[in-house]
N, C-alpha and C positions, 0 to 999 in steps of 0.2 A: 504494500500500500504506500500511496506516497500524498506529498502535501501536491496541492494549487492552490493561488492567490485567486481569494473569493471575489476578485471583480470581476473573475473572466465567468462566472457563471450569471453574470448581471447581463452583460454586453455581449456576449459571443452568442453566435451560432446564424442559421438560415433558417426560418421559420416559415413562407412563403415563396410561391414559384416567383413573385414580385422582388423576391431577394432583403426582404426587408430583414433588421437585425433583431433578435431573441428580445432585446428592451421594447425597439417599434411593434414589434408584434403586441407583444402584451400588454401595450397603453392600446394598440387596436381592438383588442379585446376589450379590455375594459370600456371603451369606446362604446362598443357594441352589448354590451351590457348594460350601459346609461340607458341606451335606443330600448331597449330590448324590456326593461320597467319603468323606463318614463312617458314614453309614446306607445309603445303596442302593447296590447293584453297578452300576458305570458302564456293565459290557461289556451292560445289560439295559437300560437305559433308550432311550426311543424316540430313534431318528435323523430330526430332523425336515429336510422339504426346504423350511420355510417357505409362512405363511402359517393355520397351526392355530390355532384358536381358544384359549385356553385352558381351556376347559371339553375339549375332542379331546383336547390334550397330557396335560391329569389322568389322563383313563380311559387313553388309553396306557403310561401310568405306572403303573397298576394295572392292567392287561392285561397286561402283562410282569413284573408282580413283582419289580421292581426295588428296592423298599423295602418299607420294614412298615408297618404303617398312618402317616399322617402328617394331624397336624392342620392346619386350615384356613389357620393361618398360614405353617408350614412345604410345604404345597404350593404356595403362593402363592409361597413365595421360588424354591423346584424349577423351578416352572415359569417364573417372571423368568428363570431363569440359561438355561433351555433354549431359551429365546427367544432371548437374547443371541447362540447359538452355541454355547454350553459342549459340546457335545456333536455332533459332526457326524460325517458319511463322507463321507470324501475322494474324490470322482470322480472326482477328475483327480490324484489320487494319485503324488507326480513332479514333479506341473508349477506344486504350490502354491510360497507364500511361505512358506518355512522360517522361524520364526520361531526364535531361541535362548529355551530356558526363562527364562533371569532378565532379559529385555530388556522394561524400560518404556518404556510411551509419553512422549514428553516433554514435551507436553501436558497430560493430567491424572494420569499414573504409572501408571497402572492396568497389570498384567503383561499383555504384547499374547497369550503364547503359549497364552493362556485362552481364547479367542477366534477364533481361527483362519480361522472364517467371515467376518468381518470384516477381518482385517491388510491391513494398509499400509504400504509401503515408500518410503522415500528413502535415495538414497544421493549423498552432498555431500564433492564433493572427496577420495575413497576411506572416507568412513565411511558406517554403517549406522543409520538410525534406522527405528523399527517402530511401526506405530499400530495402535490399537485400535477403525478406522474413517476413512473417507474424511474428515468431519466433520474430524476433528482435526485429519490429515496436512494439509487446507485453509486451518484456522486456523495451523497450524506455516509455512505456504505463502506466505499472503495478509499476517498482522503481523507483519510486519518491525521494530515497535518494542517488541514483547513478546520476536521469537525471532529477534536480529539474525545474520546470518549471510551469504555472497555466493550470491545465487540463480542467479550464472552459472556458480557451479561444482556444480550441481546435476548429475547424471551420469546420473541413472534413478528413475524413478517409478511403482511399482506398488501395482495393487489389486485385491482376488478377483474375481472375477466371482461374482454370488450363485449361480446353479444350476450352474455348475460343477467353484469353488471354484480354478477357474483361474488364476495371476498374470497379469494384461493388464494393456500401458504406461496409464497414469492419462490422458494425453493424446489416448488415441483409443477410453475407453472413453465411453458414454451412461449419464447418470446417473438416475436417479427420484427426486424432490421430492416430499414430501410424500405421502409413503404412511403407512400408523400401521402396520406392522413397525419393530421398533426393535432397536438395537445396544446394545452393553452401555453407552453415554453417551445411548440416548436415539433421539430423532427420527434419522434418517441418510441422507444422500447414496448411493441403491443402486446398486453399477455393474456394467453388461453389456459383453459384449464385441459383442453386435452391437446396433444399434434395436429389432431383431425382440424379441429376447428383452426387451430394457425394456416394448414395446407388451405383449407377452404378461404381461409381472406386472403391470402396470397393469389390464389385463381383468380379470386374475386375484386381485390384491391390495390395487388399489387408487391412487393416487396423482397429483399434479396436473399434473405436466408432466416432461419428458424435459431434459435439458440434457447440452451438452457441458464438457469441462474452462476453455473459454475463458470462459466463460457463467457461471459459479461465484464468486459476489464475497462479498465479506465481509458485506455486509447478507443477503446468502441464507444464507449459514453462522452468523453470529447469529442469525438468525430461529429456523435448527432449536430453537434454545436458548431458544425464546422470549422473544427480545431484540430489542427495535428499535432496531435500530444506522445512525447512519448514517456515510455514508462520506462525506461532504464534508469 
């Protein structure tokens, strides 16, 4: 394990085919999270099961009548956030990861409880921290000289599973690399609870290869961030 300097996980990475940087994304999100309870009805806006195009998410958004007219820029951000998660149904309603409203990631701070489709858990030595993505909980995981803490009193490790929003232990779920779905920080670590289901998004959505939790180092989790890191 080794140390990074915590700015590079503020500033770094490619978050959009728009090239925008891991900070602009997530002020676009939040963006689109103003839009998303200031102006439209939340209970009307599409529940996406991932993988919609952006152009699909628009007209659903105006197929529902969920807001009033919105300009090009302010759809752009709606639809950022809806990406992210902002907006999901719970299929497994029960069996997710409760997140407390005001719990930051410790990570990059972002409120995890926004996100929901994404959360991740650790729990170390009887407390609780919550992440806004596999990605980070990895980085909180792997540098130990940015987030010093004893990894043997590590207790349980969870994360959703994408289609059905299920909490499964992070150590025997299958991950997907490099898919262009992204989480509210960007590129993300997608996890299934079975292979079946990672091969089926990969068919379906895209991405480079499958990996398990032992498989996951710190130069694959920079990279998401479009950072060549290395580990020696």
């Amino acid at each position: 394990m080794k140390s990074l300097l915590l700015f590079v996980f503020l500033f770094a990475g490619i978050a959009q085919a728009s090239q925008v940087n891991a900070a602009q994304y997530a002020r676009l999100v939040a963006k689109g999270e103003k839009i998303a309870l200031r102006l439209c009805d939340p209970e009307k806006l599409p529940k996406l099961k991932g993988g919609e195009s952006p152009e699909e998410i628009a007209n659903a958004v105006k197929a529902g009548g969920a807001c009033p007219p919105l300009n090009e820029q302010k759809m752009k951000a709606l639809v950022t956030f809806l990406q992210a998660g902002g907006v999901v149904e719970h299929a497994a309603k029960g069996k997710e990861i409760s997140v407390p409203e005001g719990a930051k990631c410790p990570v990059c701070g972002m409120f995890v409880s926004k996100y929901p489709k994404w959360a991740a858990e650790m729990v170390i030595n009887g407390k609780t921290y919550y992440f806004d993505g596999v990605k980070d909980m990895m980085k909180f995981y792997i540098f130990d000289g940015d987030f010093p803490y004893d990894r043997s009193k590590i207790e349980k490790m969870l994360v959703t599973d994408y289609y059905t929003l299920e909490a499964i232990p992070a150590k025997k779920a299958y991950y997907v690399i490099g898919s262009k779905l992204y989480g509210p920080m960007g590129n993300e670590l997608i996890p299934f609870k079975t292979e079946k289901e990672a091969k089926d998004f990969i068919a379906d959505h895209g991405g480079d290869r499958i990996v398990r939790f032992d498989q996951i180092t710190g130069k694959m989790v920079m990279g998401l961030d479009g950072i060549d890191y290395s580990e020696e």
